[in-house]
ZALO-847773 format. One line per field, with one value per residue: x, z, y of N, C-alpha, C in turn; residue number from 1. Coordinates in nm, 2 decimals. Layout:
N
n_east	c(X, ...)
n_up	c(Z, ...)
n_north	c(Y, ...)
ca_east	c(X, ...)
ca_up	c(Z, ...)
ca_north	c(Y, ...)
c_east	c(X, ...)
c_up	c(Z, ...)
c_north	c(Y, ...)
nr	c(NUM, ...)
//
This chain:
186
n_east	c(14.82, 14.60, 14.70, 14.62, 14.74, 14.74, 14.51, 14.13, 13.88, 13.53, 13.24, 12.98, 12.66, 12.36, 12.05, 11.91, 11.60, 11.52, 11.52, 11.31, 11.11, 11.10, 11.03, 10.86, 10.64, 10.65, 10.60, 10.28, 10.16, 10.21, 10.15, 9.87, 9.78, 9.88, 9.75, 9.45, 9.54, 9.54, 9.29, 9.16, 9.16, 9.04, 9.08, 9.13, 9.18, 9.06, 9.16, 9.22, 9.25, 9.41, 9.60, 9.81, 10.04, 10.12, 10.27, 10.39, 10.58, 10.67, 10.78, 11.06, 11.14, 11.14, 11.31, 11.59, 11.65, 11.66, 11.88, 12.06, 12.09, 12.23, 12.46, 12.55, 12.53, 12.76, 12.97, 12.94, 12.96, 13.17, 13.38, 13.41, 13.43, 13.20, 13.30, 13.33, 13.13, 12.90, 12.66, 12.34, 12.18, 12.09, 11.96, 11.89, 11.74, 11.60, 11.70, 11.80, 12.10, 12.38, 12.68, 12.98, 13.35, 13.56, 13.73, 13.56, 13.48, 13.32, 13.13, 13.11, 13.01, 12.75, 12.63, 12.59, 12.40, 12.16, 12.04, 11.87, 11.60, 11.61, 11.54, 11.45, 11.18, 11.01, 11.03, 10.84, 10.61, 10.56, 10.49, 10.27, 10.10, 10.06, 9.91, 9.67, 9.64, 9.54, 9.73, 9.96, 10.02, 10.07, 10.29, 10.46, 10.48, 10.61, 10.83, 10.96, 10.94, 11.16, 11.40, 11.41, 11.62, 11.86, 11.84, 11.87, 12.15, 12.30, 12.19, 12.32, 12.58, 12.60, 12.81, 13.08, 13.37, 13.40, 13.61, 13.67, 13.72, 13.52, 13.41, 13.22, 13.03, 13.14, 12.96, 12.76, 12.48, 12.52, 12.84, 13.22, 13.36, 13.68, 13.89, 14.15, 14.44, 14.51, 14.29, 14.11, 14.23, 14.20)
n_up	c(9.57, 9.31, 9.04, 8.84, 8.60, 8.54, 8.52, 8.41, 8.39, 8.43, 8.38, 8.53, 8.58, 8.61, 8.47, 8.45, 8.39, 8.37, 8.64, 8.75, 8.63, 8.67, 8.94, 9.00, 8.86, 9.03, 9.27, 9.21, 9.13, 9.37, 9.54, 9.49, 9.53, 9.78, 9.92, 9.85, 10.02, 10.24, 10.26, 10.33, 10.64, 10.93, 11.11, 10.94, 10.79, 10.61, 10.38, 10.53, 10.55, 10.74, 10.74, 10.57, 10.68, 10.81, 10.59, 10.55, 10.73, 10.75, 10.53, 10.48, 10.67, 10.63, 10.42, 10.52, 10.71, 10.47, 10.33, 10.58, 10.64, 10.38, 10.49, 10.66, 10.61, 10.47, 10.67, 10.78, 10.61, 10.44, 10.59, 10.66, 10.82, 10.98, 10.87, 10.65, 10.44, 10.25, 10.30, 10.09, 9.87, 9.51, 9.42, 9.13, 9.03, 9.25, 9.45, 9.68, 9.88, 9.97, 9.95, 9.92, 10.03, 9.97, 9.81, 9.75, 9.71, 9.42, 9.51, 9.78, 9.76, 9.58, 9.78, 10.00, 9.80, 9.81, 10.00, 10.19, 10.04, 10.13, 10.43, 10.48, 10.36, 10.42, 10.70, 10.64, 10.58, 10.76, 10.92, 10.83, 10.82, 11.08, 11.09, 10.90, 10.71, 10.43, 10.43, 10.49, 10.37, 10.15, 10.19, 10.23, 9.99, 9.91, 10.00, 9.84, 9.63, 9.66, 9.61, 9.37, 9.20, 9.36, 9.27, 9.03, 8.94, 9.06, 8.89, 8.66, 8.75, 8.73, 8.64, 8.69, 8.77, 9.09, 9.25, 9.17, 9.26, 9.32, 9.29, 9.42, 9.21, 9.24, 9.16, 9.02, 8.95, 9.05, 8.98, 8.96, 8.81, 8.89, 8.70, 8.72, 8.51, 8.53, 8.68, 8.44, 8.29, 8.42)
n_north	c(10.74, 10.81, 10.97, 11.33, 11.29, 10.99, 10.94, 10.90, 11.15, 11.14, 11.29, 11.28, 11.39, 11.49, 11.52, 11.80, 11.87, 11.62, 11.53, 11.68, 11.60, 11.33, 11.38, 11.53, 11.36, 11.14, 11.25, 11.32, 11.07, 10.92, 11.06, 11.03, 10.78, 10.71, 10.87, 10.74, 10.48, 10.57, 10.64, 10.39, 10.36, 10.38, 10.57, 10.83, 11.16, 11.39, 11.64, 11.99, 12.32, 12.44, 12.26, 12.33, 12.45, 12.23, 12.12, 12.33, 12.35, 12.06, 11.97, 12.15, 12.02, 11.75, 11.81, 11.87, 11.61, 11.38, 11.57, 11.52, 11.24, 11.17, 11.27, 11.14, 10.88, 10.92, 10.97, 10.68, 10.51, 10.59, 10.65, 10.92, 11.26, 11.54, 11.78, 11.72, 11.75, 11.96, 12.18, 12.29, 12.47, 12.46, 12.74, 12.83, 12.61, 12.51, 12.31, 12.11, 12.03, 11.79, 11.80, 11.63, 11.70, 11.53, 11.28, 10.97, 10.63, 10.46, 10.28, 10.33, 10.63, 10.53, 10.40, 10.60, 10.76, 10.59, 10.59, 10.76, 10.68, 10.43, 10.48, 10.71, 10.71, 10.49, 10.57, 10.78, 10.65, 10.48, 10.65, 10.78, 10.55, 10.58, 10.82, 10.85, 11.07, 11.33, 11.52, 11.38, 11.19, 11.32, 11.43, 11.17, 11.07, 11.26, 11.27, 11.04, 11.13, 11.30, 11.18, 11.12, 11.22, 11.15, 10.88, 10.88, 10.95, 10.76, 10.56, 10.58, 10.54, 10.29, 10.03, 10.15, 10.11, 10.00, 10.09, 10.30, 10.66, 10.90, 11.24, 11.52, 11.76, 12.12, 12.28, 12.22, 11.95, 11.66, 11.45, 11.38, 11.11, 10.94, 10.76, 10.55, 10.47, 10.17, 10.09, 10.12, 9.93, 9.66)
ca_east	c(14.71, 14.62, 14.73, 14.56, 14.79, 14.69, 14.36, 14.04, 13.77, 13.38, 13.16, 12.80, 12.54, 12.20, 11.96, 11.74, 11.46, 11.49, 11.48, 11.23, 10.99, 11.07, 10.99, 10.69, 10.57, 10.66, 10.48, 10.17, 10.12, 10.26, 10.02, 9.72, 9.83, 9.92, 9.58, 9.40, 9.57, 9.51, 9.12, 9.04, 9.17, 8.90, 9.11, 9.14, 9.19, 9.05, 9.23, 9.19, 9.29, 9.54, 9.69, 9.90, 10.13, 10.18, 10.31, 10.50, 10.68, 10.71, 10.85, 11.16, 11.20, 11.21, 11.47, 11.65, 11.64, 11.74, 12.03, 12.18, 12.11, 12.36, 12.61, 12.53, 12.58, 12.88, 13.05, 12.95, 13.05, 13.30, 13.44, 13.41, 13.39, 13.08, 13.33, 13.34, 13.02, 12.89, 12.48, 12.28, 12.06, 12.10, 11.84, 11.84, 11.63, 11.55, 11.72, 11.87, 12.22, 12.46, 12.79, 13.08, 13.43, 13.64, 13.68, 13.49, 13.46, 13.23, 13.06, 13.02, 12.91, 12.61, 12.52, 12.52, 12.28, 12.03, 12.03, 11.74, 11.54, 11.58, 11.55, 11.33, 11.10, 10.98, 10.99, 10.75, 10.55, 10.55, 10.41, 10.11, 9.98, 9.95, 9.88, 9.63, 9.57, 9.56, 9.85, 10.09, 10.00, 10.16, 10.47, 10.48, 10.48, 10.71, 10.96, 10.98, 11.01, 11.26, 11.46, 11.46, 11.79, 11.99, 11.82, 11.92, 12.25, 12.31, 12.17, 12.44, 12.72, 12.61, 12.86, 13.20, 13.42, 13.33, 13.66, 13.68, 13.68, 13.38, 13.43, 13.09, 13.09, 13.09, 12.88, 12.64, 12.40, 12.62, 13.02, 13.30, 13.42, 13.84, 13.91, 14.31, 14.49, 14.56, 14.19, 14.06, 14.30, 14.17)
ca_up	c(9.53, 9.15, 8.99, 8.75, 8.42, 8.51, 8.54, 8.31, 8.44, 8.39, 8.40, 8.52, 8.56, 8.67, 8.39, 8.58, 8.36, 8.38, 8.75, 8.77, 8.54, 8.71, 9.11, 8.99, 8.81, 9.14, 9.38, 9.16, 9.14, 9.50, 9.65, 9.45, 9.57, 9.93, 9.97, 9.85, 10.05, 10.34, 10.27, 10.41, 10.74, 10.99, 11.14, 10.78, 10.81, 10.49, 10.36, 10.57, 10.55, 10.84, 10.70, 10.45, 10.81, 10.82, 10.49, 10.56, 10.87, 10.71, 10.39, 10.50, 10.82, 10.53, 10.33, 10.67, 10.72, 10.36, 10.32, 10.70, 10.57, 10.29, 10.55, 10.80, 10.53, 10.42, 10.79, 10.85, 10.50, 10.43, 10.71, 10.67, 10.89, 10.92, 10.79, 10.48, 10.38, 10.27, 10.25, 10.07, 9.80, 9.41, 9.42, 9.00, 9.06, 9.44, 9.45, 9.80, 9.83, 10.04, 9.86, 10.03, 9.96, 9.98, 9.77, 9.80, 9.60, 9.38, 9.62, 9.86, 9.68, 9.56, 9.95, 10.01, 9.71, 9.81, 10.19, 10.18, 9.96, 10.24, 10.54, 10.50, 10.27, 10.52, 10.84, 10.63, 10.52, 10.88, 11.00, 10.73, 10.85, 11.21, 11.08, 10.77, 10.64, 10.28, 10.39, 10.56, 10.22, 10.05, 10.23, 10.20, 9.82, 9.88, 10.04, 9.77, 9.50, 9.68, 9.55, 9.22, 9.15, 9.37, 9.22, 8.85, 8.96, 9.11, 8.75, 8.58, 8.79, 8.67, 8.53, 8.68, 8.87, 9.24, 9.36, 9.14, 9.28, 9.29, 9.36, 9.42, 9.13, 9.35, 9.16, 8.93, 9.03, 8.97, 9.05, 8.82, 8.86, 8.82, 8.67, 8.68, 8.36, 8.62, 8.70, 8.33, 8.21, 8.51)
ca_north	c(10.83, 10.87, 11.09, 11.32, 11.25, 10.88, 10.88, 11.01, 11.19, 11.10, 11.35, 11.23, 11.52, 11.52, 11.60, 11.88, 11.89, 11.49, 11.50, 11.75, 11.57, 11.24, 11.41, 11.57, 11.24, 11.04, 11.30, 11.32, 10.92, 10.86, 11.14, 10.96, 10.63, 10.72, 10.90, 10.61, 10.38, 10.64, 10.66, 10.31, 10.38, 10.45, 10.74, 10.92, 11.25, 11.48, 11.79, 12.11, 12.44, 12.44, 12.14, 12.39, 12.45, 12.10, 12.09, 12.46, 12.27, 11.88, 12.00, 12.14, 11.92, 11.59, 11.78, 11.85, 11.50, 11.34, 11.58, 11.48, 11.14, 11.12, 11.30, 11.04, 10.79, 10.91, 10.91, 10.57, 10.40, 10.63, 10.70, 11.08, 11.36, 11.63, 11.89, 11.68, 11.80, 12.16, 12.17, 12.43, 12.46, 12.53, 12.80, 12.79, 12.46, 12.46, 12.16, 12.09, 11.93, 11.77, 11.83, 11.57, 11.78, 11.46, 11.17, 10.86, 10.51, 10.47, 10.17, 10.45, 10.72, 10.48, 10.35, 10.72, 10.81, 10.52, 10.57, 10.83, 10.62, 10.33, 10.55, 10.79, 10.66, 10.42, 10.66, 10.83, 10.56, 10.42, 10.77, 10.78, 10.42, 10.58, 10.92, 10.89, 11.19, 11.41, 11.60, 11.32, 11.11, 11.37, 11.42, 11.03, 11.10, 11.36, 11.21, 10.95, 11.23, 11.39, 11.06, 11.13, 11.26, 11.03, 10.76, 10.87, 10.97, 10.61, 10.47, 10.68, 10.52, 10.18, 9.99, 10.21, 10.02, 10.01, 10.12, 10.42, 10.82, 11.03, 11.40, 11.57, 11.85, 12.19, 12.37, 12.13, 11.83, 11.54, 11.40, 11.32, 10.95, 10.94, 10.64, 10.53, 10.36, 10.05, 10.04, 10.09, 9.79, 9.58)
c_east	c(14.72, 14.67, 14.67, 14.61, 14.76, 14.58, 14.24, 13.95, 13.64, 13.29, 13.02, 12.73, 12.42, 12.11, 11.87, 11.62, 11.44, 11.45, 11.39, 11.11, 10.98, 11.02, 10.89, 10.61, 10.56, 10.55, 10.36, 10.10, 10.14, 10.14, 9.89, 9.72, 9.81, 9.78, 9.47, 9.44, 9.51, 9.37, 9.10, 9.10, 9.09, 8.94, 9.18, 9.08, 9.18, 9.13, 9.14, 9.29, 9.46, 9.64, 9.84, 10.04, 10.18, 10.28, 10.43, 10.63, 10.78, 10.80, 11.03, 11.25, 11.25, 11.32, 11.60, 11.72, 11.75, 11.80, 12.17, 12.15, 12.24, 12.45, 12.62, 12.59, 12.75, 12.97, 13.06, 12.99, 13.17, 13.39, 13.54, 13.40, 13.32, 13.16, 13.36, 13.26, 12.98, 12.74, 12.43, 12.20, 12.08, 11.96, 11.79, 11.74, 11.59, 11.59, 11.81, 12.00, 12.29, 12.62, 12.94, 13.22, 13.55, 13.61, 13.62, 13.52, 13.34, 13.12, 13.02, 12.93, 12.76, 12.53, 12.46, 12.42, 12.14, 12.01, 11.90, 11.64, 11.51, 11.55, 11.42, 11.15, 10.98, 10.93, 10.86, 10.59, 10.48, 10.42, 10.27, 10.04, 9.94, 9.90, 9.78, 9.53, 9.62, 9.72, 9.98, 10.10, 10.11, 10.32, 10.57, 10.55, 10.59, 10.87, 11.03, 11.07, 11.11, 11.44, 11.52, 11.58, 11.85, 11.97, 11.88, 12.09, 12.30, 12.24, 12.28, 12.57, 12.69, 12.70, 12.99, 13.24, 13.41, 13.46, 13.74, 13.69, 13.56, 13.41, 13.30, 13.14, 13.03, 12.95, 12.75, 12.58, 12.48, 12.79, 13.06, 13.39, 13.58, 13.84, 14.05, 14.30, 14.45, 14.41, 14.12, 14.12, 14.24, 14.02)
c_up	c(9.37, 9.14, 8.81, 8.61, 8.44, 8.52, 8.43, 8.42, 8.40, 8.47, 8.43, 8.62, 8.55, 8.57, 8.46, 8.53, 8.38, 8.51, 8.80, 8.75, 8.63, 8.89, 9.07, 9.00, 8.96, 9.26, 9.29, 9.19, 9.29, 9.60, 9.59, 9.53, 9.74, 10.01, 9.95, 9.92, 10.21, 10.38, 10.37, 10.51, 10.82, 11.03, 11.01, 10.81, 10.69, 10.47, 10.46, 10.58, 10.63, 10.82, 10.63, 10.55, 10.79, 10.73, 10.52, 10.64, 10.77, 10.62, 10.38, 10.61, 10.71, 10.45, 10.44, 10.65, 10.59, 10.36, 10.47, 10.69, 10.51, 10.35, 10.66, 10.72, 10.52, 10.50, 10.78, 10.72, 10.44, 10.51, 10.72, 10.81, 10.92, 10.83, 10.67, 10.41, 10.40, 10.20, 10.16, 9.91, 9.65, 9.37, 9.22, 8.98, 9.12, 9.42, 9.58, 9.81, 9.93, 9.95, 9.95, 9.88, 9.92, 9.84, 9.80, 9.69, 9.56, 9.43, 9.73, 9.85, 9.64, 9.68, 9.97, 9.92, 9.75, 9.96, 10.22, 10.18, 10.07, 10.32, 10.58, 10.44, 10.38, 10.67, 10.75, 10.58, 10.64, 10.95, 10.94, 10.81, 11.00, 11.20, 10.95, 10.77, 10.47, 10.31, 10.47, 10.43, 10.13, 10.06, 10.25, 10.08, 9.80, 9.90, 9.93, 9.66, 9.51, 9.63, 9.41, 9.16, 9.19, 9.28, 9.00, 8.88, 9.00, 9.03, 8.68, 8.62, 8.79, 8.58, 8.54, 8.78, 9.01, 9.32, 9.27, 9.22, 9.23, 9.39, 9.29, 9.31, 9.25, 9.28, 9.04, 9.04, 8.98, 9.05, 8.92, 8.91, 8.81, 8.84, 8.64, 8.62, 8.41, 8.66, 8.60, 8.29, 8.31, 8.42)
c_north	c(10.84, 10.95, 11.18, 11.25, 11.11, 10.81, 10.96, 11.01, 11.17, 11.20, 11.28, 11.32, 11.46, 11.60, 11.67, 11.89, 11.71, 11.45, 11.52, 11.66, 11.41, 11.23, 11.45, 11.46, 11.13, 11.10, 11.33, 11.19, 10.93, 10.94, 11.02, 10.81, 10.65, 10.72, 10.82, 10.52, 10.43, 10.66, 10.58, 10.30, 10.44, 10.59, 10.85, 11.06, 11.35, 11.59, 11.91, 12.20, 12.43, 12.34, 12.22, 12.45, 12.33, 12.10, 12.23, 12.41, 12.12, 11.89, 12.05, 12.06, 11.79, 11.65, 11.79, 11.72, 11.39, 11.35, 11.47, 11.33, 11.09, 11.21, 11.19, 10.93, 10.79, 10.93, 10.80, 10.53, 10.44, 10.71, 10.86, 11.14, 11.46, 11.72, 11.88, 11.73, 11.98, 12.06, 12.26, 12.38, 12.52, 12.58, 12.81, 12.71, 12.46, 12.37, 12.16, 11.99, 11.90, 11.71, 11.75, 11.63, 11.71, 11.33, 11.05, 10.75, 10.54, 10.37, 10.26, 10.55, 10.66, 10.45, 10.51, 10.81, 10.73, 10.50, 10.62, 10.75, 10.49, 10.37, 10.58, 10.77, 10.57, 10.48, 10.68, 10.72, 10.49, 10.56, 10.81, 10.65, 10.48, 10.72, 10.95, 11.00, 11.23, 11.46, 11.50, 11.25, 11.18, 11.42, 11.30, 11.07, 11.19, 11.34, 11.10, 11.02, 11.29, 11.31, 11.02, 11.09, 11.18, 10.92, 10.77, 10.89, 10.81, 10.52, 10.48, 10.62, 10.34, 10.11, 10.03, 10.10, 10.08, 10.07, 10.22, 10.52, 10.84, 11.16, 11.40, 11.70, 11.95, 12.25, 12.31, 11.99, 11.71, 11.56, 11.40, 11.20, 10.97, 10.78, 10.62, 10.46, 10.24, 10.02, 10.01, 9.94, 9.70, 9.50)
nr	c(1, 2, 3, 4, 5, 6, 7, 8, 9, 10, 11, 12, 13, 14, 15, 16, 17, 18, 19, 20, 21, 22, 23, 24, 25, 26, 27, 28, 29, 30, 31, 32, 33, 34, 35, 36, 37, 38, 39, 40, 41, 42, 43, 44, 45, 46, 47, 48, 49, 50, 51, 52, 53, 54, 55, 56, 57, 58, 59, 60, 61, 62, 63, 64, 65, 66, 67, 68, 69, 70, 71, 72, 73, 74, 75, 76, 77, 78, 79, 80, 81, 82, 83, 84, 85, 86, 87, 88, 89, 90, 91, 92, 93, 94, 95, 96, 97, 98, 99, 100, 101, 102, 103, 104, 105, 106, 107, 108, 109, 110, 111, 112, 113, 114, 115, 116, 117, 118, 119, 120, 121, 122, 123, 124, 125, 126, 127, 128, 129, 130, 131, 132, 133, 134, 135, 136, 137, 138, 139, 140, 141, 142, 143, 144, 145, 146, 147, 148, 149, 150, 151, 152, 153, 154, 155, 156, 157, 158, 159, 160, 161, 162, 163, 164, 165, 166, 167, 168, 169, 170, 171, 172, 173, 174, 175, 176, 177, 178, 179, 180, 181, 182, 183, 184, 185, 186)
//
């Protein structure tokens, strides 16, 4: 096992106004797009009223989903256990999280940041072609944006060596990568 005096720490943090601005930007375009793609289907389903249930229900069911994603992930590639993971939500941001309390590689840590993004992305994408409506379009869109962050966070760890540490930080958006001497000189 490393040890800390022979290893440095790498902070990499989650710009929140960055992620914010880049989920917004994604479900704005992604709704516009979706819903246009959803028009020319004969069974096209316009916005209504009651739709705003759909979206009350869908909304927390896909983050449901995403988080037990990257704990599902991070069983099967890193052959974790559920009580590795703590869920919950940094209400400062509303930002939903699945917090793994163990270490991982940093090869893992990335499958588990882009698992969602392959997963769910697609369920939802799958469910719009036999469901086109205004409000599945946008939970399309939403599901995408909900992506953000892993996806920046899994830019950020471009470039570390693959068989690094990653501790999930407990109380911010982001890990810190431990990198040993023996791996830096490698």
């Amino acid at each position: 096992m490393t040890t800390v005096s022979q290893s440095k720490r790498i902070a990499v943090r989650l710009d929140l106004a960055q992620a914010n601005l880049a989920s917004i930007g994604t479900l704005v375009t992604g709704s516009i797009i979706a819903i246009w793609l959803a028009k020319d289907q004969a069974d096209y389903i316009p916005f209504r009223w009651f739709h705003i249930l759909f979206f009350a229900v869908g909304i927390p069911v896909l983050v449901l989903i995403h988080e037990a994603v990257h704990a599902l992930a991070g069983m099967f590639f890193g052959k974790l256990k559920l009580e590795s993971f703590k869920f919950g939500v940094f209400w400062h941001c509303l930002m939903p999280y699945c917090h793994c309390l163990e270490p991982v590689s940093v090869r893992t840590y990335r499958r588990v940041l882009i698992m969602p993004l392959l997963l769910t992305v697609p369920l939802f994408v799958w469910f719009l072609s036999h469901h086109p409506a205004v409000w599945s379009a946008i939970l399309t869109a939403f599901s995408l944006s909900g992506c953000m962050g892993d996806l920046l966070i899994f830019h950020k760890l471009n470039g570390m060596k693959q068989d690094s540490l990653v501790l999930d930080s407990p109380d911010e958006a982001g890990c810190d990568v431990i990198v040993s001497d023996k791996a830096q000189a490698a």
